[in-house]
N, C-alpha and C positions, 0 to 999 in steps of 0.2 A: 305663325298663326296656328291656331290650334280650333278645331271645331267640335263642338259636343250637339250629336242630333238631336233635331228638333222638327216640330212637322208647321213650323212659323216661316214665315218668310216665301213663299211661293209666289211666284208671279205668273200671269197668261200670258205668253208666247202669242198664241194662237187657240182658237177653240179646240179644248181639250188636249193640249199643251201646255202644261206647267211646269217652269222652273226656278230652280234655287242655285245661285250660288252658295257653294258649301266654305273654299278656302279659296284666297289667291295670295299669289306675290308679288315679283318686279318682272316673272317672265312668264308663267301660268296662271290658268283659274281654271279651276273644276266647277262645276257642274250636275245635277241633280235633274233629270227630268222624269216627271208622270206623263206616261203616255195613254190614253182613252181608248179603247177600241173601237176602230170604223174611224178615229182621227187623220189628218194629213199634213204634211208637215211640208208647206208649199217647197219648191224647188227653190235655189236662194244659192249664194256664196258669199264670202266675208275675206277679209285678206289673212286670217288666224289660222294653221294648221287645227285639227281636231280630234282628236284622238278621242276613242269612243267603246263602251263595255254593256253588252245587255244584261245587267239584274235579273230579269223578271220579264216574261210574255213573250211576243213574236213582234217583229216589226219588219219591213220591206223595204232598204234601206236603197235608194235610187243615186248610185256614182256617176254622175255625168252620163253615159248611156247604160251602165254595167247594174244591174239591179241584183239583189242578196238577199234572200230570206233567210234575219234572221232568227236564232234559238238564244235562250241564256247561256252564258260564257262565250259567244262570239264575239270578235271586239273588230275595229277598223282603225285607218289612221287614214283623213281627208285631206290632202293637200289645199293650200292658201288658193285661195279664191277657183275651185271648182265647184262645180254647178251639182247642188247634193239636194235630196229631200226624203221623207217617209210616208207614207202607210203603214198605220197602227193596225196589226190584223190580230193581238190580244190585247189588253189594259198592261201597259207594259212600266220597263224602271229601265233609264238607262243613264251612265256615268260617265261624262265627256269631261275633258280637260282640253283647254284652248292656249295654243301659245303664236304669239306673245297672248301676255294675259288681254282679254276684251274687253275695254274701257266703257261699252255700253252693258256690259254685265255685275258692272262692280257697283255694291251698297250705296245706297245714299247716306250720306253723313251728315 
C-alpha cells in the first residue's frame, strides 16, 4: 500500500483529537494524529501494542502511573492493553503505528 499525503480523511477521536489513518497491512496500521492545545486524550487501553513519534509541539504522555513530557523526536512504545492517555500542552503532530493492525481504525469501503 502506498500513501500520498493529503489533508482529507480526518476523523474526531475526541474533542480536539484528530486522526487519519495513513497506511495499513495484515499486522500494522499507522496513524496520523492532530493534537489541539489544552486537549485531553482520556486514559483508555486496547489490546494493540503502539508504537508512537512526536512531529510537532509537546504533549504529556501519561503510562499507566509514569508520565513524559513530551518534545519533537521523542517516541514511546505502549505495551497491549496498558492503561495510557495525553495532555496536549502545544497543537501538536504525532505518528503512531498499532500492531496487530486495529480493525476499528481501518477505512470504510
Amino acid at each position: 500500500m502506498f500513501y500520498k499525503k493529503s489533508n482529507d480523511h480526518y476523523i474526531t477521536a475526541v474533542s480536539g483529537v484528530d486522526r487519519k489513518t495513513i497506511v495499513y497491512g495484515q499486522n500494522t496500521l499507522m496513524s496520523e494524529f492532530k493534537l489541539k492545545k489544552n486537549s485531553i486524550l482520556p486514559m483508555h487501553a486496547h489490546p494493540q501494542e503502539q508504537t508512537g513519534y512526536l512531529v510537532a509541539g509537546r504533549i504529556r504522555l501519561i503510562l499507566d502511573t509514569q508520565v513524559h513530557d513530551c518534545e519533537p523526536g521523542d517516541s514511546w512504545c505502549i505495551p497491549g492493553d496498558m492503561v495510557h492517555g495525553a495532555e496536549i500542552l502545544e497543537d501538536s503532530i504525532a505518528i503512531e503505528v498499532f500492531s496487530p493492525a486495529r480493525k476499528d481504525y481501518l477505512p470504510e469501503t
